[in-house]
N, C-alpha and C positions, 0 to 999 in steps of 0.2 A: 445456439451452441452453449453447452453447459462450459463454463471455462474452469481448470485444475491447478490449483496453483504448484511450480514445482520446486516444492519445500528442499530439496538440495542445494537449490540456488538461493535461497531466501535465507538474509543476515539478521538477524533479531541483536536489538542490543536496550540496555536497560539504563534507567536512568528515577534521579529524584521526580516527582511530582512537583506539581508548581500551587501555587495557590494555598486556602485555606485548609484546616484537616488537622490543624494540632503537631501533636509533638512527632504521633506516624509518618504526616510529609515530609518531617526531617530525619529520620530513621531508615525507613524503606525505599528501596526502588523499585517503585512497584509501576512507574508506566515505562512503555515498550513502544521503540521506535524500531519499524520493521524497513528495511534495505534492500530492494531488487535491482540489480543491475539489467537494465532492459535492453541496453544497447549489444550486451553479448550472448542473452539469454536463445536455445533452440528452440523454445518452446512453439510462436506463430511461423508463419508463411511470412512470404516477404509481402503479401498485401496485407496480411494483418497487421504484420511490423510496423509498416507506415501508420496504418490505422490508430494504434497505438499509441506511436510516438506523437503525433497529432492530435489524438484524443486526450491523453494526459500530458502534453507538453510541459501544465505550469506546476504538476506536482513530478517533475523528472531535474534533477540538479546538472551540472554541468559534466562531471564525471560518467550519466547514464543511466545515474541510479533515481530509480522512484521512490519516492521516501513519505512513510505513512507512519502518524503518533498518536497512541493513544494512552490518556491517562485517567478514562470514564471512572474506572472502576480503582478499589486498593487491595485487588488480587493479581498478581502480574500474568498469571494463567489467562484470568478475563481480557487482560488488556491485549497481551498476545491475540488469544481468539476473534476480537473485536479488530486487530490490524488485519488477520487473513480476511476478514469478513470483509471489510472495506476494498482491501486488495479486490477480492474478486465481484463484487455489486461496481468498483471501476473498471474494470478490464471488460467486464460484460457488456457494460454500457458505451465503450468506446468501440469495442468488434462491431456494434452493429452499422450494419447500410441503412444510410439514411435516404431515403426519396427524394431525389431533385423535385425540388420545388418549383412549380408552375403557372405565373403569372396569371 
């Protein structure tokens, strides 16, 4: 199942860089901290919901929101793109069924 992320629901919010980089990390905000509220979202089924909230439990905060940061890059364009990226290489990989394992 190709997973879509849907960008109406998704908060993007922006912030300083952390670390080395000169006088730019103090200038720009160029990394991007992306905001999904999972627990209200229409997007899955109710098995997938669970699937979900189980599979990303420990990147989901107390509010519901899934919270994904990235500051690879010092273009905030990239760093956006690189949290959808993440967003959905996670969601994909928690949708899946796993084969009970058989001793």
């Amino acid at each position: 199942m190709k997973f879509h992320p849907p960008f109406h629901e998704l908060n993007f919010e922006t912030t300083r860089s952390s670390g080395a980089g000169g006088q730019h990390v103090n200038k720009t905000e160029s990394a991007v901290i992306l905001r999904w509220n999972i627990r209200e979202t229409l997007v899955f089924t109710e098995q997938e919901h669970h699937r979900v909230m189980a599979g990303l439990a420990r990147f989901i905060n107390q509010a519901g929101e899934l919270t994904i940061r990235s500051s690879e890059s010092r273009s905030q364009k990239m760093n956006k793109d690189t949290c959808v990226k993440k967003l959905v290489q996670l969601v994909q990989k928690a949708l899946v069924i796993r084969a009970k394992r058989v001793p």
